[in-house]
Every structure is written in structure tokens, then in C-alpha cells.
BAFI-3210 file (N, C-alpha, C; in Angstrom, 3 decimals, decimal comma, padded with zeros to 6 digits):
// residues 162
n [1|2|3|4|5|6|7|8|9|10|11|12|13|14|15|16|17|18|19|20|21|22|23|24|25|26|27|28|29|30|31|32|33|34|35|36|37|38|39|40|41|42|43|44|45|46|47|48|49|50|51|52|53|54|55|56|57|58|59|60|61|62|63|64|65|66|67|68|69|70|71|72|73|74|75|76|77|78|79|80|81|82|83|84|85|86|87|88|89|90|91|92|93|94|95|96|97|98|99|100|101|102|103|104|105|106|107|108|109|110|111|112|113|114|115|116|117|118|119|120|121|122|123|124|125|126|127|128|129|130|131|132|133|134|135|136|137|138|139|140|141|142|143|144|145|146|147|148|149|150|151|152|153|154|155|156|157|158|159|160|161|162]
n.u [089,347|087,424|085,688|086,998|086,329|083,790|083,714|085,311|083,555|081,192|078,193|074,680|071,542|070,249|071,320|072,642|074,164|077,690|079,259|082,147|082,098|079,599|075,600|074,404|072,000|069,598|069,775|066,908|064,488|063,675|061,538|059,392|057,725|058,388|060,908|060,312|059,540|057,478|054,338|053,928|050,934|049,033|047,192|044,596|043,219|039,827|038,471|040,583|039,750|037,213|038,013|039,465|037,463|035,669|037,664|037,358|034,935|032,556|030,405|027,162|027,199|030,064|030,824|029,631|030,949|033,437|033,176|032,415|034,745|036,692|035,810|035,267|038,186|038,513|037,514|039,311|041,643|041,333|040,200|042,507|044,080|043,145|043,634|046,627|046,757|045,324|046,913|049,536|049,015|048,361|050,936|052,362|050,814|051,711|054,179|054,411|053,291|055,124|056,959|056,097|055,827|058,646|059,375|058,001|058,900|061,487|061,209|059,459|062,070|063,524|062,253|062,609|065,096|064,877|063,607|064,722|066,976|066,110|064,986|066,971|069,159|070,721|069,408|066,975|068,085|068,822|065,859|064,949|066,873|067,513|064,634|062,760|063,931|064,919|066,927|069,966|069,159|070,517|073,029|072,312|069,367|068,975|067,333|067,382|065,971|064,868|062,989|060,723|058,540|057,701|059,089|058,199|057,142|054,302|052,929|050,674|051,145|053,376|056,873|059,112|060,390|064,391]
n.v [094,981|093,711|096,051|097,472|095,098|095,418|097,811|097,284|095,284|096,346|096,278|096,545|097,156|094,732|092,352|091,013|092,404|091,680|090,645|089,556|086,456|085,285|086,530|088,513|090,400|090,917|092,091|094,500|094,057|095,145|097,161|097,151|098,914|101,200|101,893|103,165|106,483|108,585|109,597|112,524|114,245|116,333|119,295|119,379|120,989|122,034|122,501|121,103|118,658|118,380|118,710|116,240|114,791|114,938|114,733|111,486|110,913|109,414|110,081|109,186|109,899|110,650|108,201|106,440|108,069|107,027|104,327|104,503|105,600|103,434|101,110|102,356|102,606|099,638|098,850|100,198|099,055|095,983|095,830|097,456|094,860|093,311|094,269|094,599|091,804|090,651|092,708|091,396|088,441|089,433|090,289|087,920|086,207|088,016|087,424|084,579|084,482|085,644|084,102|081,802|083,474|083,857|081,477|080,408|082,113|081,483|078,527|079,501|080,821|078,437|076,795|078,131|078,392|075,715|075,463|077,598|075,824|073,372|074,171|073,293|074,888|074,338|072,899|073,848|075,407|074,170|072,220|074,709|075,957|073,336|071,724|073,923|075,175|078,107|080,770|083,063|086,466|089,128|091,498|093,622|092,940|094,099|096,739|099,965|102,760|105,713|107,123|109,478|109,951|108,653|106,532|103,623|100,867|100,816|098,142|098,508|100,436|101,728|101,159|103,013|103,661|103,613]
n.w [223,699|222,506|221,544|219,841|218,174|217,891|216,873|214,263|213,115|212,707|211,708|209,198|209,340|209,454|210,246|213,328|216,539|217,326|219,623|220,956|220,953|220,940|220,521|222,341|221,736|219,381|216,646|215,674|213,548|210,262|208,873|205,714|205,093|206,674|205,531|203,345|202,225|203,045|201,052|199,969|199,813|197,664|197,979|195,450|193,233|192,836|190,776|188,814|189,330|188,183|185,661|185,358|185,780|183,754|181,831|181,968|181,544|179,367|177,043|175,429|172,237|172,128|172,228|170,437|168,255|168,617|168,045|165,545|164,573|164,816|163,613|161,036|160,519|160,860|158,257|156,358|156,787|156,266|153,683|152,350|152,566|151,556|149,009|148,214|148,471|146,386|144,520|145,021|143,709|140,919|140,716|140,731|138,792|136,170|136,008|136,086|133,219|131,782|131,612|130,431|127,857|126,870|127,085|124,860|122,578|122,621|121,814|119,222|117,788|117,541|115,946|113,901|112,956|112,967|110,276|108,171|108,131|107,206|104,411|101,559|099,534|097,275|096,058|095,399|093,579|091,987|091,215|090,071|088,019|086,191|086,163|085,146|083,517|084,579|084,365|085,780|085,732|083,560|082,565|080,729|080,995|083,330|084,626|086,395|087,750|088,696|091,099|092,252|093,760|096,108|098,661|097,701|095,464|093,484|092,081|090,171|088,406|085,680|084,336|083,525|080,923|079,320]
ca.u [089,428|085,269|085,164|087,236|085,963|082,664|083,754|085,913|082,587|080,214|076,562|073,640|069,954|069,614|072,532|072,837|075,423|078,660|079,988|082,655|081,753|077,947|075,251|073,654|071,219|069,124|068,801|065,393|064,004|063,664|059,661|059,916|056,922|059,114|061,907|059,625|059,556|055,855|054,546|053,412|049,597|049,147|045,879|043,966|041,965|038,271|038,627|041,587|039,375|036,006|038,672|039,653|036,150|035,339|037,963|036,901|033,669|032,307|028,716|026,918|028,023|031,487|031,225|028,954|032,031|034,693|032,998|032,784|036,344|037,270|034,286|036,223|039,730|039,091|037,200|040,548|042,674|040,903|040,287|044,262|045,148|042,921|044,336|047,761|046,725|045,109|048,377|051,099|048,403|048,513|052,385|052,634|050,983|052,584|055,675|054,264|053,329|056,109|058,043|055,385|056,622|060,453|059,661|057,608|059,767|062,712|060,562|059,885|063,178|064,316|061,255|062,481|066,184|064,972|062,736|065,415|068,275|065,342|065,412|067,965|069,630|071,235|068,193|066,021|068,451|068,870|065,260|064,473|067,569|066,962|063,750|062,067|064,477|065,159|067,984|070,065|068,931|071,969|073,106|071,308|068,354|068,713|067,447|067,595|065,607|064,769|061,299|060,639|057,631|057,059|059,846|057,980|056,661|053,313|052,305|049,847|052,381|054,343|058,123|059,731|061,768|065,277]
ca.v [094,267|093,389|097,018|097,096|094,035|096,197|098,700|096,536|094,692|097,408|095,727|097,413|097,198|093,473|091,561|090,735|092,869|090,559|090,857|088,231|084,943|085,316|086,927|088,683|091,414|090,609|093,646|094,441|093,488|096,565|097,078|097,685|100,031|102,438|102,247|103,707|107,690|108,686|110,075|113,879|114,628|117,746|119,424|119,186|122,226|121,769|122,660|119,896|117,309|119,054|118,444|114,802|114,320|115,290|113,413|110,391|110,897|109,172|110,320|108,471|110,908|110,678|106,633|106,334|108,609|106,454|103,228|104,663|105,332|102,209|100,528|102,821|101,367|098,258|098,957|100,153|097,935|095,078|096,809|097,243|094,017|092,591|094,832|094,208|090,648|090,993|092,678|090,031|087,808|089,924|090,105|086,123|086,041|088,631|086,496|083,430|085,033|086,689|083,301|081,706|084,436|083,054|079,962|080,392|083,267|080,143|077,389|080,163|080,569|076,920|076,079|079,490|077,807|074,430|075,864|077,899|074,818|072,553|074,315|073,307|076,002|073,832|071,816|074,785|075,939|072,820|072,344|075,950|075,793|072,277|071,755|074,321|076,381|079,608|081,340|084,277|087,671|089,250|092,890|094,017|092,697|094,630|098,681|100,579|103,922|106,375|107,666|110,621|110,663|107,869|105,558|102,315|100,954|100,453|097,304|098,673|101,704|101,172|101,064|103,937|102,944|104,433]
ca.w [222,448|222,288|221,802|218,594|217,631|217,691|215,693|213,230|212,660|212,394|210,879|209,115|210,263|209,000|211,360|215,110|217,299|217,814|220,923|221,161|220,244|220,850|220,422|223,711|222,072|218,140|216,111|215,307|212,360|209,494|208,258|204,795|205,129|207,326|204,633|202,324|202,456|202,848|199,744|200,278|199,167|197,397|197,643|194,274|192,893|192,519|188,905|188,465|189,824|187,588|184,039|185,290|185,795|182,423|180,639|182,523|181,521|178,100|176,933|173,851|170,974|172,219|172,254|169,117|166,784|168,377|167,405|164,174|164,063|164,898|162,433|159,660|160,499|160,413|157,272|156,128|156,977|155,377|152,259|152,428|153,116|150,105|147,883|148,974|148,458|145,235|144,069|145,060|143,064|139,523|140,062|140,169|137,312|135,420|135,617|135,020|132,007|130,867|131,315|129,183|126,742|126,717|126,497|123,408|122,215|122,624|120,676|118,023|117,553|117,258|114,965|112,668|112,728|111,750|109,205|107,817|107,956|106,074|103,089|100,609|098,437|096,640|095,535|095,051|092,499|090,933|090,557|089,533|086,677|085,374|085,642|085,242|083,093|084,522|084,306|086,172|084,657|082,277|083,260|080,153|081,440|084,790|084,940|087,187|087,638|090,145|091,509|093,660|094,546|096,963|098,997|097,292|093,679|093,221|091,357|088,793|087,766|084,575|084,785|082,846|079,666|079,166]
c.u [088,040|084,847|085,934|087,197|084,604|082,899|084,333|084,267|081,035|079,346|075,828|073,166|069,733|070,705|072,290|074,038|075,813|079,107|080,546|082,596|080,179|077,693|074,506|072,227|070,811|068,949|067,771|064,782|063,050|061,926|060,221|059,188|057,372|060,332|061,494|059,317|058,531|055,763|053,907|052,064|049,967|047,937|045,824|043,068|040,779|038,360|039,192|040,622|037,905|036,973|039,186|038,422|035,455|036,303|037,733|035,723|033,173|030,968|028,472|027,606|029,301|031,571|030,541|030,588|032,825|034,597|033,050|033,917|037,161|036,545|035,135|037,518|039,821|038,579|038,183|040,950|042,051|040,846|041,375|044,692|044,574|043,063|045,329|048,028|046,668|046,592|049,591|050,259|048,685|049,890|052,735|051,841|051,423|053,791|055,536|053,818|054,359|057,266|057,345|056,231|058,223|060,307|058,405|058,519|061,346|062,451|060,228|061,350|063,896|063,651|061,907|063,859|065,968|064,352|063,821|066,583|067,362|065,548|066,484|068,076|069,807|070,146|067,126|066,521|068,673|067,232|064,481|065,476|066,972|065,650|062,393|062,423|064,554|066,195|068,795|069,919|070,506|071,809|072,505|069,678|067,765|068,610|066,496|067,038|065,433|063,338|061,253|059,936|057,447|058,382|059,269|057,275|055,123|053,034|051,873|050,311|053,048|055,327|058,368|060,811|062,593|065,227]
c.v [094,030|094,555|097,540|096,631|094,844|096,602|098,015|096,349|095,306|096,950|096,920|097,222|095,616|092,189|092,057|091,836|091,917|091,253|089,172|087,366|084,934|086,345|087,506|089,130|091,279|091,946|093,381|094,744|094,417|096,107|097,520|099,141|101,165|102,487|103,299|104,958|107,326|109,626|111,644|114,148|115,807|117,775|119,529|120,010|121,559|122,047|121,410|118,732|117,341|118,151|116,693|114,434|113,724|114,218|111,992|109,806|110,548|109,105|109,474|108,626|110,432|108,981|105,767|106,764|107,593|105,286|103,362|104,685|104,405|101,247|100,532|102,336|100,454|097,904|098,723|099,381|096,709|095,262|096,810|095,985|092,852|093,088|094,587|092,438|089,899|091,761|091,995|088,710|087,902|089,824|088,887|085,897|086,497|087,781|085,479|083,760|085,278|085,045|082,495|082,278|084,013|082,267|079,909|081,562|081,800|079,119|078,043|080,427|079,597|076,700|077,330|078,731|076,674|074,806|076,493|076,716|073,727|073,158|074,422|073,995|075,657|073,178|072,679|075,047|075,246|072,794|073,359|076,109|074,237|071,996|072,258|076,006|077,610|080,055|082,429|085,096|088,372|090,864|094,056|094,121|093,623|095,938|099,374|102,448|104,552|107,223|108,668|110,871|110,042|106,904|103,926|102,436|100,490|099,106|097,594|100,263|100,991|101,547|102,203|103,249|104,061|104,673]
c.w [221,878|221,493|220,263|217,615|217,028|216,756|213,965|212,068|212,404|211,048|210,130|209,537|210,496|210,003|212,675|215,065|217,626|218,728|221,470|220,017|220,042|221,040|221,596|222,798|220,064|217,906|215,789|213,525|211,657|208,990|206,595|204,424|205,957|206,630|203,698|202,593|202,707|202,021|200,474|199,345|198,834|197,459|196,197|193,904|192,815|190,839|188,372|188,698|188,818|186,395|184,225|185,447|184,814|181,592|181,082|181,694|179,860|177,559|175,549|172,518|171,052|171,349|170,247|167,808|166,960|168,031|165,695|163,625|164,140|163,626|160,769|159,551|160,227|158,938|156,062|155,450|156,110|154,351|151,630|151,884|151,754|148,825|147,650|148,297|147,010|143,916|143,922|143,412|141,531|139,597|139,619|139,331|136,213|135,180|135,387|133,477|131,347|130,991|130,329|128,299|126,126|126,596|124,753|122,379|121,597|121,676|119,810|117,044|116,840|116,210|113,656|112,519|111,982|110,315|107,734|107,401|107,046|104,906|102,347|099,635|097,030|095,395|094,903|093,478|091,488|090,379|089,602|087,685|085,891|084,763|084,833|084,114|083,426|084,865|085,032|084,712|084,066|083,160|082,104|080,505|082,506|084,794|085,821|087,151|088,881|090,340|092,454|094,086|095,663|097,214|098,159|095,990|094,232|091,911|090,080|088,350|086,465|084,744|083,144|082,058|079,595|077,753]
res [x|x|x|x|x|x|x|x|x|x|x|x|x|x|x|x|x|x|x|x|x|x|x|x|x|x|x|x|x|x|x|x|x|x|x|x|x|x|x|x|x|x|x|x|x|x|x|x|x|x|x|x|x|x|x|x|x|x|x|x|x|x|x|x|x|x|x|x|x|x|x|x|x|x|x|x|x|x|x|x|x|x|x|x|x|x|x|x|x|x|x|x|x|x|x|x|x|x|x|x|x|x|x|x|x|x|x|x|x|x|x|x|x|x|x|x|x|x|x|x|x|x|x|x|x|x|x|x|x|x|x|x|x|x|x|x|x|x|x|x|x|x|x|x|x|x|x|x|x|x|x|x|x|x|x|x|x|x|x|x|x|x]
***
């Protein structure tokens, strides 16, 4: 039965062997450094180890351009970023502007309405007939010609008699 029990209870590396009730015999306690394959070296050409050498390797010239290219980036970028900056700037005022514009565009408006609703028709025509005698023109009065040389009259032109 112990012997079933065995097998039943079949451990990995990291647990005691049961036998029974107790323990006679501790398994031994796994390394993790012998879990671990071992890695396989490869030899390494002399050449291979010459070109990692080399890109390793950072002489003045080299270090001098790439400060420059970094120097110029951030040049850039700043340059960018106050342009960028400078732009959001002109848009917010463009629109405060242009609302300016509506709101005087709006109070033009109103001031051209009242302006318009101030003057009395009525009163005009009253004082223009009464006081001032003048009369509508008669349909005798009114003629009518036609010009071809020019869409408009000139002022100091004389008007053609029928």
C-alpha cells in the first residue's frame, strides 16, 4: 500500500518523498543555476570583433558632426515651436477681430434703423408742400429720353428737347 501511496503521490524536484505518514528521506534542494541550460559560445571572427570595434569606436569628426546634428535639431525644434506659438497667437486675434467686426457691423445696423425710423415722411412732406411750396411734377413736366453713348448723365451736358 506505501508503495502505491508512492506512486499515487508522485512529487517534483521541490517536495519531500512521503512514505506513509512521515518523512524518512528530504529531497534535495534544486540550484537554479543548474536549471538554466548553459549558453553555447560561438567563436567570433577576428574581423567580427575588428567591425564591433570600429562601431564602438567614436573619433572627434565623428563626435564634432553629431553634436552638430543635435545643435541643429534643437535649433529646429525651437524655431518650430515659436512659430507654432506665434501662429495660435495671430489666430486669437484674428477672431477677436473679426468679432469686433459683428459687433460693430450689429451697432451699424441698429444706428442705420434708428436713423432711418427718425425721419418723418410725413413731416418732410408737409414741410416741403406748405412751407416751402413745392409741388409734385405734372406728367407734362416729366421727359424722358434716351442716350447711347454712356450708362450715366453728365451734369454739364444739356438735356435734348423733343
Amino acid at each position: 500500500m506505501a508503495a502505491k501511496r508512492q506512486k499515487a503521490h508522485h512529487t517534483n524536484e521541490y517536495s519531500a518523498y512521503i512514505q506513509g505518514n512521515t518523512v524518512h528521506k528530504a529531497a534535495p534542494a534544486r540550484r537554479y543555476e543548474e536549471a538554466e541550460p548553459k549558453k553555447v559560445r560561438r567563436k567570433v571572427s577576428t574581423r567580427v570583433k575588428r567591425n564591433r570595434a570600429k562601431a564602438l569606436y567614436m573619433d572627434a569628426p565623428y563626435v564634432i558632426a553629431l553634436t552638430f546634428a543635435a545643435v541643429c535639431t534643437l535649433f529646429l525644434c525651437i524655431n518650430y515651436l515659436q512659430l507654432q506659438a506665434s501662429i495660435t497667437t495671430k489666430v486669437k486675434s484674428i477672431a477677436q477681430m473679426e468679432q469686433e467686426i459683428k459687433n460693430m457691423k450689429a451697432e451699424n445696423d441698429a444706428l442705420e434703423t434708428r436713423i432711418k425710423t427718425s425721419v418723418d415722411l410725413d413731416y418732410v412732406y408737409k414741410v416741403a408742400t406748405e412751407e416751402l411750396g413745392m409741388v409734385y411734377a405734372d406728367k407734362n413736366q416729366v421727359r424722358l429720353y434716351k442716350k447711347t453713348e454712356s450708362e450715366y448723365v453728365r451734369q454739364n451736358e444739356s438735356i435734348p428737347e423733343h
